[in-house]
Biopython code that builds the backbone (N, CA, C, O; Angstrom):
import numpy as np
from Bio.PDB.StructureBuilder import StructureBuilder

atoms = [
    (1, "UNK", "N", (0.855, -1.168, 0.000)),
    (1, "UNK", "CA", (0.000, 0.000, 0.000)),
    (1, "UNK", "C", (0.903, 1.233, 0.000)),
    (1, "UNK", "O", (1.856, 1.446, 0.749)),
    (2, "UNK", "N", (0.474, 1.924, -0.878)),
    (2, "UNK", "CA", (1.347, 3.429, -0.609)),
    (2, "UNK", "C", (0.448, 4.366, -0.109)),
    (2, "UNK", "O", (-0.682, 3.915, -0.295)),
    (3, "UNK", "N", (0.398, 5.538, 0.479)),
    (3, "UNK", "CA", (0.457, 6.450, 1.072)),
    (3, "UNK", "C", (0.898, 7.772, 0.816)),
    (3, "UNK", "O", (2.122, 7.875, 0.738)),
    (4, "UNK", "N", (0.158, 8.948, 0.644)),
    (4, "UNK", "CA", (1.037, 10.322, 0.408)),
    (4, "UNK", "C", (0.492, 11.037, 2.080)),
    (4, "UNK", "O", (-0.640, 10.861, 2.531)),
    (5, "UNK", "N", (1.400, 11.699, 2.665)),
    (5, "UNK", "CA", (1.012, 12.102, 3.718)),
    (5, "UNK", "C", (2.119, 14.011, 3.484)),
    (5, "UNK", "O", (3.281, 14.344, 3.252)),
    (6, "UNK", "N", (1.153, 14.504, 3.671)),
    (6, "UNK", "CA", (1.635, 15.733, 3.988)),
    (6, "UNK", "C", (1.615, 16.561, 5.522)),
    (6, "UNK", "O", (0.596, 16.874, 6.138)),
    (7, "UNK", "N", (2.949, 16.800, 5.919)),
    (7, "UNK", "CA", (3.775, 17.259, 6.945)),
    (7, "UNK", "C", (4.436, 18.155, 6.689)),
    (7, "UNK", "O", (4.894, 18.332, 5.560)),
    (8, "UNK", "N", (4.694, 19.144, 7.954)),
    (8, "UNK", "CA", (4.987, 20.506, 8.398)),
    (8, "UNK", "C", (6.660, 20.271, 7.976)),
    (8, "UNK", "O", (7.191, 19.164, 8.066)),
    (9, "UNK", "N", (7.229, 21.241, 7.605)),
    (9, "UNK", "CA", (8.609, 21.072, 6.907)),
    (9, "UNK", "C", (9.335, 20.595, 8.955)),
    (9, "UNK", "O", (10.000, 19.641, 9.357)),
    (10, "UNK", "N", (8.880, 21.546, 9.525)),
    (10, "UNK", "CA", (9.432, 21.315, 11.238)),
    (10, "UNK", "C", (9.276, 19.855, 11.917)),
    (10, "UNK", "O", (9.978, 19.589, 12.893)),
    (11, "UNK", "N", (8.566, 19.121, 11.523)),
    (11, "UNK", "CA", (8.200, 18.008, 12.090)),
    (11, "UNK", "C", (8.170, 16.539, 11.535)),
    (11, "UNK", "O", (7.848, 15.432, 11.966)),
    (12, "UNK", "N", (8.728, 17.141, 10.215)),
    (12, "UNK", "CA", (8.781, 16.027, 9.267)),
    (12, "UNK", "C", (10.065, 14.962, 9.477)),
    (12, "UNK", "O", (10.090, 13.773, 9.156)),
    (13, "UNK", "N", (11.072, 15.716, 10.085)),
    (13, "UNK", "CA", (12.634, 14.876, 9.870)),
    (13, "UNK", "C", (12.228, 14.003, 11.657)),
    (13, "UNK", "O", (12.472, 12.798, 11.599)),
    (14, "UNK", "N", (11.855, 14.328, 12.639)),
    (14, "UNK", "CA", (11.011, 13.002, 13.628)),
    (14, "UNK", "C", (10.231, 12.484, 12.712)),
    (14, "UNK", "O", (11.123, 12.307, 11.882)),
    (15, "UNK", "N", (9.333, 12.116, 12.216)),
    (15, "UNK", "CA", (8.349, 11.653, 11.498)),
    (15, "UNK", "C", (8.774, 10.582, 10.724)),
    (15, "UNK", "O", (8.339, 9.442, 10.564)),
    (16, "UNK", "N", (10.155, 11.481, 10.074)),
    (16, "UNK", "CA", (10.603, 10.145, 8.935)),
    (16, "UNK", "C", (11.857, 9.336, 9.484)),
    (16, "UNK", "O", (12.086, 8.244, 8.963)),
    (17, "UNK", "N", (12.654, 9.783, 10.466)),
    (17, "UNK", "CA", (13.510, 8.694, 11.373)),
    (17, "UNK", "C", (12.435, 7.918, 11.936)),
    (17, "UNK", "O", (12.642, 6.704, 11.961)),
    (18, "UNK", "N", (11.333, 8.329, 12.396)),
    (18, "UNK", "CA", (10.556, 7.131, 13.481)),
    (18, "UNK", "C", (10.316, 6.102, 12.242)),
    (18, "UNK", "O", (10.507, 4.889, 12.333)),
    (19, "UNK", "N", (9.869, 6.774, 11.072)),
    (19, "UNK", "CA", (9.501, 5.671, 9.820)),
    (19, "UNK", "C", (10.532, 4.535, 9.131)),
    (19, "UNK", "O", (10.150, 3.427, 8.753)),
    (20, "UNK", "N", (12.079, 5.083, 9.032)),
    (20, "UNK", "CA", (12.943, 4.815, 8.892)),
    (20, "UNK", "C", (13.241, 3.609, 9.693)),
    (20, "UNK", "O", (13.698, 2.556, 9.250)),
    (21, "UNK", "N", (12.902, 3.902, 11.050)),
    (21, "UNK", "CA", (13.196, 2.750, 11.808)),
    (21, "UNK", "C", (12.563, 1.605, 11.731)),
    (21, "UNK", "O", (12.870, 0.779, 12.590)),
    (22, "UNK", "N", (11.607, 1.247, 10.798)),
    (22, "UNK", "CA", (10.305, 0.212, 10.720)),
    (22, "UNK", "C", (10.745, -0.030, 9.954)),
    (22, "UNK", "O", (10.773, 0.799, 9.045)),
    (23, "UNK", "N", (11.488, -1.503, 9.741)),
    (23, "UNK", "CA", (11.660, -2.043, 8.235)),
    (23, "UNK", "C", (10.891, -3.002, 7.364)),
    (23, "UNK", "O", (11.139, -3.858, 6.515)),
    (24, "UNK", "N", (9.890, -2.495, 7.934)),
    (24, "UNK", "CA", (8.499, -2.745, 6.554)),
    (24, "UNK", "C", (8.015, -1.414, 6.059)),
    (24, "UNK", "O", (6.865, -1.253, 5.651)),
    (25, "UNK", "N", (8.814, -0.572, 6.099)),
    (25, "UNK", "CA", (7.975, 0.734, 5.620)),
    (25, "UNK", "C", (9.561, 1.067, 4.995)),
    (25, "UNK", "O", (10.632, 0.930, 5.586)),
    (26, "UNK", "N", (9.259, 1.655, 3.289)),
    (26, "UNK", "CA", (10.440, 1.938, 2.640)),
    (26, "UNK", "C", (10.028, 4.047, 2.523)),
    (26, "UNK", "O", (8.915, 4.393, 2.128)),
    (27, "UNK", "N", (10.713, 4.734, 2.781)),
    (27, "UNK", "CA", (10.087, 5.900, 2.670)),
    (27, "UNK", "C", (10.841, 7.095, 1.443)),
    (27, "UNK", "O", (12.043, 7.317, 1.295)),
    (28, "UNK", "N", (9.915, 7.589, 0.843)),
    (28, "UNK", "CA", (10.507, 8.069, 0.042)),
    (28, "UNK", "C", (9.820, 9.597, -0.297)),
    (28, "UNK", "O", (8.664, 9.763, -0.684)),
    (29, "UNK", "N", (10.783, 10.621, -0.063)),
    (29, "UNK", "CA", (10.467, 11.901, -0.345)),
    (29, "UNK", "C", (9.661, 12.136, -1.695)),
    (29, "UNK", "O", (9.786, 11.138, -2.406)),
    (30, "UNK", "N", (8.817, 13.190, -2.335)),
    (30, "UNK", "CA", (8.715, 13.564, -3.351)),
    (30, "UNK", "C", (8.828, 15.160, -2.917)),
    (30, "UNK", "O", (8.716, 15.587, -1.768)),
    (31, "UNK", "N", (9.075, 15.931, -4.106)),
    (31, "UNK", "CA", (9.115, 17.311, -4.417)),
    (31, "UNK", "C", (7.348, 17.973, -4.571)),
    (31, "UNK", "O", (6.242, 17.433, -4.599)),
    (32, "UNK", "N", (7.882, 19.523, -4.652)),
    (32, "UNK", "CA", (6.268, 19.937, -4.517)),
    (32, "UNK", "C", (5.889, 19.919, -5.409)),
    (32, "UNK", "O", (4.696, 19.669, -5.577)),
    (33, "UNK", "N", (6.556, 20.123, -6.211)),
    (33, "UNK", "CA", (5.921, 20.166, -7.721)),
    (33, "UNK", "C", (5.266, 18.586, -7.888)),
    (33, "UNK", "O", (4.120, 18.499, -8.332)),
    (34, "UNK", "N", (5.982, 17.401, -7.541)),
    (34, "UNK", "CA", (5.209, 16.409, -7.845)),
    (34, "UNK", "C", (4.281, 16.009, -7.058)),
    (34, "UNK", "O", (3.771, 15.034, -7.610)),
    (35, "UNK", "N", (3.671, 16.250, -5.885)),
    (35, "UNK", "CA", (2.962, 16.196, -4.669)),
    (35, "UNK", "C", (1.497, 17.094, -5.779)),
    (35, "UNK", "O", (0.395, 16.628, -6.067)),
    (36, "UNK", "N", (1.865, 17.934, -6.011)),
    (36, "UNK", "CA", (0.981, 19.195, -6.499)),
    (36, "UNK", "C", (0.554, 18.393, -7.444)),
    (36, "UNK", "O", (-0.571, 18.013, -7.119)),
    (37, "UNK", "N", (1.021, 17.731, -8.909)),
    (37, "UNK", "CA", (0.580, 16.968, -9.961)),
    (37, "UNK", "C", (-0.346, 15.883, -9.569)),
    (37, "UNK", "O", (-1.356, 15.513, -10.169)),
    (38, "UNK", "N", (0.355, 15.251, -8.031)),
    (38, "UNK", "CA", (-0.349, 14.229, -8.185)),
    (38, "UNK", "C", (-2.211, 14.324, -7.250)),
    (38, "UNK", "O", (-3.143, 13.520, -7.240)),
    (39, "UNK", "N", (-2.036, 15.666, -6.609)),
    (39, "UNK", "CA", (-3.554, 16.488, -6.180)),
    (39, "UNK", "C", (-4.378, 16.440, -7.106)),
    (39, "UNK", "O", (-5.501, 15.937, -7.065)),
    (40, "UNK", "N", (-3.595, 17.226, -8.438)),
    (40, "UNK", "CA", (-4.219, 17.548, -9.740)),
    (40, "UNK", "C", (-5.153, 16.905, -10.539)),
    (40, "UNK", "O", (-6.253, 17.177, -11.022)),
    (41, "UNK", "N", (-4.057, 15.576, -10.529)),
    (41, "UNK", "CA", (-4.876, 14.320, -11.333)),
    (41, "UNK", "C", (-5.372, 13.698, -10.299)),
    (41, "UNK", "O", (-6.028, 12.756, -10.744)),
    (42, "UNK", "N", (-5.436, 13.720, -8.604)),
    (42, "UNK", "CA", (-6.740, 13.025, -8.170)),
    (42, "UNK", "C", (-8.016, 13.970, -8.421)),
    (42, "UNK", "O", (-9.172, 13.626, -8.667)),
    (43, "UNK", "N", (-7.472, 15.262, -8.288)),
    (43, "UNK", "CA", (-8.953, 16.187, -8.975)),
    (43, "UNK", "C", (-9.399, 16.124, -9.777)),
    (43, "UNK", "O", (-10.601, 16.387, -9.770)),
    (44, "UNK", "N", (-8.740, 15.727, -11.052)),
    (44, "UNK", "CA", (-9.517, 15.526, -12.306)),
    (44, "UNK", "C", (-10.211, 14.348, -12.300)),
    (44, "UNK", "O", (-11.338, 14.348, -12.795)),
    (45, "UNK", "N", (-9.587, 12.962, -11.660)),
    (45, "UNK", "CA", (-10.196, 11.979, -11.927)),
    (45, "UNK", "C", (-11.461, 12.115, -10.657)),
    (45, "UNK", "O", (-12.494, 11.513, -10.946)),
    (46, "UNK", "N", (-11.461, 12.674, -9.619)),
    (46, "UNK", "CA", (-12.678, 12.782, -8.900)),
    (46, "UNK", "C", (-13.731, 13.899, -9.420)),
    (46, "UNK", "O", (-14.648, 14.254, -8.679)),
    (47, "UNK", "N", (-13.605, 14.322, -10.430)),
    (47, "UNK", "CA", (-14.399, 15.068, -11.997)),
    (47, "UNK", "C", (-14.491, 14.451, -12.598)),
    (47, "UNK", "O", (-15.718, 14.475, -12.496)),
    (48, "UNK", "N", (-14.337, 13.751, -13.296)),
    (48, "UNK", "CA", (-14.766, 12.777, -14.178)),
    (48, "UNK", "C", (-15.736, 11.876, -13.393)),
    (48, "UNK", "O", (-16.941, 12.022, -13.597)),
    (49, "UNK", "N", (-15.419, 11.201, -12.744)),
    (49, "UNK", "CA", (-16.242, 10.516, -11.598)),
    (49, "UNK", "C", (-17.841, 11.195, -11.405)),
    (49, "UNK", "O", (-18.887, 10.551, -11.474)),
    (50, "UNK", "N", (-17.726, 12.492, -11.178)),
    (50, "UNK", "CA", (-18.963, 12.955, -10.849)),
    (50, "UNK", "C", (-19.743, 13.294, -12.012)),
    (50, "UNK", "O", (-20.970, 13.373, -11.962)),
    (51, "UNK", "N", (-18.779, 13.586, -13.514)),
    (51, "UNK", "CA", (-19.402, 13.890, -14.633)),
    (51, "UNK", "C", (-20.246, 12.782, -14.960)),
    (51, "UNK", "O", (-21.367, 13.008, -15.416)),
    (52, "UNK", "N", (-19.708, 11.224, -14.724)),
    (52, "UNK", "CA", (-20.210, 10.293, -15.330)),
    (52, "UNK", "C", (-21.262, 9.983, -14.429)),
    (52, "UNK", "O", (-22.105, 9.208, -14.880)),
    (53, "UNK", "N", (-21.454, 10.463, -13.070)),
    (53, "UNK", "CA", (-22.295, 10.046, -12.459)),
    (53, "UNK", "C", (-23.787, 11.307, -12.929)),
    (53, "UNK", "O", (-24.953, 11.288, -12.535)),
    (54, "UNK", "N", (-23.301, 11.979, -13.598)),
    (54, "UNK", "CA", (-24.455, 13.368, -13.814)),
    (54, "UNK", "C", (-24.674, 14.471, -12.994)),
    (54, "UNK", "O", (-25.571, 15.288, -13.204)),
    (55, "UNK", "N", (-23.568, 14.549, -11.687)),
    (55, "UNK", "CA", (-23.576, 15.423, -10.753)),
    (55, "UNK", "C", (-22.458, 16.609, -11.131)),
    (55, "UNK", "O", (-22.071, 17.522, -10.402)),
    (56, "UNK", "N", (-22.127, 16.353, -12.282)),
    (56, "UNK", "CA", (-21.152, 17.913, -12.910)),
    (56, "UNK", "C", (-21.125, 18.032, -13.971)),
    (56, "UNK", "O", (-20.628, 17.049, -14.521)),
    (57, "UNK", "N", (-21.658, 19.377, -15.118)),
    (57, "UNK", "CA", (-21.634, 19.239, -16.099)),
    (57, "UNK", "C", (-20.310, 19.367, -17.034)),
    (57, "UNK", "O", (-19.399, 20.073, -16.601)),
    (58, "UNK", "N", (-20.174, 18.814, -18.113)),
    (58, "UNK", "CA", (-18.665, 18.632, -18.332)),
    (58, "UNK", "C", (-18.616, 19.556, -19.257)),
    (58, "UNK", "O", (-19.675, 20.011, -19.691)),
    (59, "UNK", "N", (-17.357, 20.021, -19.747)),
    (59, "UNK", "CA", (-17.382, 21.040, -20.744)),
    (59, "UNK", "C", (-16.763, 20.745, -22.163)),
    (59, "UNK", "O", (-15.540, 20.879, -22.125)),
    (60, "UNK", "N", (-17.258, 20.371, -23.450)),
    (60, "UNK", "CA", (-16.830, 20.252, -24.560)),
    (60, "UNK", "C", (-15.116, 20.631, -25.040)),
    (60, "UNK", "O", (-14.625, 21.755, -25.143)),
    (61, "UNK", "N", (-14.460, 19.330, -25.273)),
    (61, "UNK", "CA", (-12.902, 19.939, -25.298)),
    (61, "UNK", "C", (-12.772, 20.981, -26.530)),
    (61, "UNK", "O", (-11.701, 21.578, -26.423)),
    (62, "UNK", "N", (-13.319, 21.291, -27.373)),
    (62, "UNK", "CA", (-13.252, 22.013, -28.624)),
    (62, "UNK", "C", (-13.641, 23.718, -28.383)),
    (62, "UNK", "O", (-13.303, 24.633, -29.133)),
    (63, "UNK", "N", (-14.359, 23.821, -27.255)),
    (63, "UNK", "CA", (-14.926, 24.424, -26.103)),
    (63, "UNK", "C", (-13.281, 25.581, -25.582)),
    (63, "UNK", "O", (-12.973, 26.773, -25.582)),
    (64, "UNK", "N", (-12.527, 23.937, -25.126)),
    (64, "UNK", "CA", (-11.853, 24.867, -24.263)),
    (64, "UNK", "C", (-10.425, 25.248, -25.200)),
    (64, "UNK", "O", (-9.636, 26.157, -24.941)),
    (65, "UNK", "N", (-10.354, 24.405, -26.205)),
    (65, "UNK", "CA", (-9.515, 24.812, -27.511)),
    (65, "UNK", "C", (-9.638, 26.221, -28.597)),
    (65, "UNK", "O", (-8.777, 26.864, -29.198)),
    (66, "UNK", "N", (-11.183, 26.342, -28.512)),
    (66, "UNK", "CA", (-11.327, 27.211, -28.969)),
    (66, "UNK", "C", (-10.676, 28.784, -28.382)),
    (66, "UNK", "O", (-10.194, 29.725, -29.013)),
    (67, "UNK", "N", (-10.904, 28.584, -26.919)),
    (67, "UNK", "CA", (-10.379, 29.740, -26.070)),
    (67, "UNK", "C", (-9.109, 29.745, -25.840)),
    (67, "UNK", "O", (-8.718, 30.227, -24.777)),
    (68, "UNK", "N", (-8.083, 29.156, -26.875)),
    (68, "UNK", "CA", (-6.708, 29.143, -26.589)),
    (68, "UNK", "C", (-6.028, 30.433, -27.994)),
    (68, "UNK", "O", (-4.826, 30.691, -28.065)),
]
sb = StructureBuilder()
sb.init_structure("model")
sb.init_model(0)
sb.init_chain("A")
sb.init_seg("    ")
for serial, (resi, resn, name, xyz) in enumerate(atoms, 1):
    if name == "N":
        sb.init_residue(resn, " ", resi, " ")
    sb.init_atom(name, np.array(xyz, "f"), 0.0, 1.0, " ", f" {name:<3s}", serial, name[0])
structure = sb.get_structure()
């Protein structure tokens, strides 16, 4: 199972020695920029989700091409 957990820049280096010390848990930093991407695409795909369910209306991609 993976896990993204977001922590205070101050409290993070306890956090990840206590994790470190569990060797069933492998831990691995990401950057903000990729933390941020990966928000992104759970937002889009929890939009889509609701489009297909009929609870958001979706917007025509030619729509949003046109406004480029």
């Amino acid at each position: 199972m993976k896990v993204l957990l977001e922590i205070t820049d101050d409290e993070a280096p306890q956090l990840l020695e206590m994790l470190n010390g569990l060797s069933f848990v492998k831990v691995k930093t990401i950057s903000d920029e990729k933390s941020q991407l990966v928000e992104e695409i759970k937002e889009a795909v929890e939009n889509l989700a609701l489009v297909r369910k009929g609870k958001l209306k979706a917007r025509p991609a030619r729509d949003l091409l046109n406004e480029i």
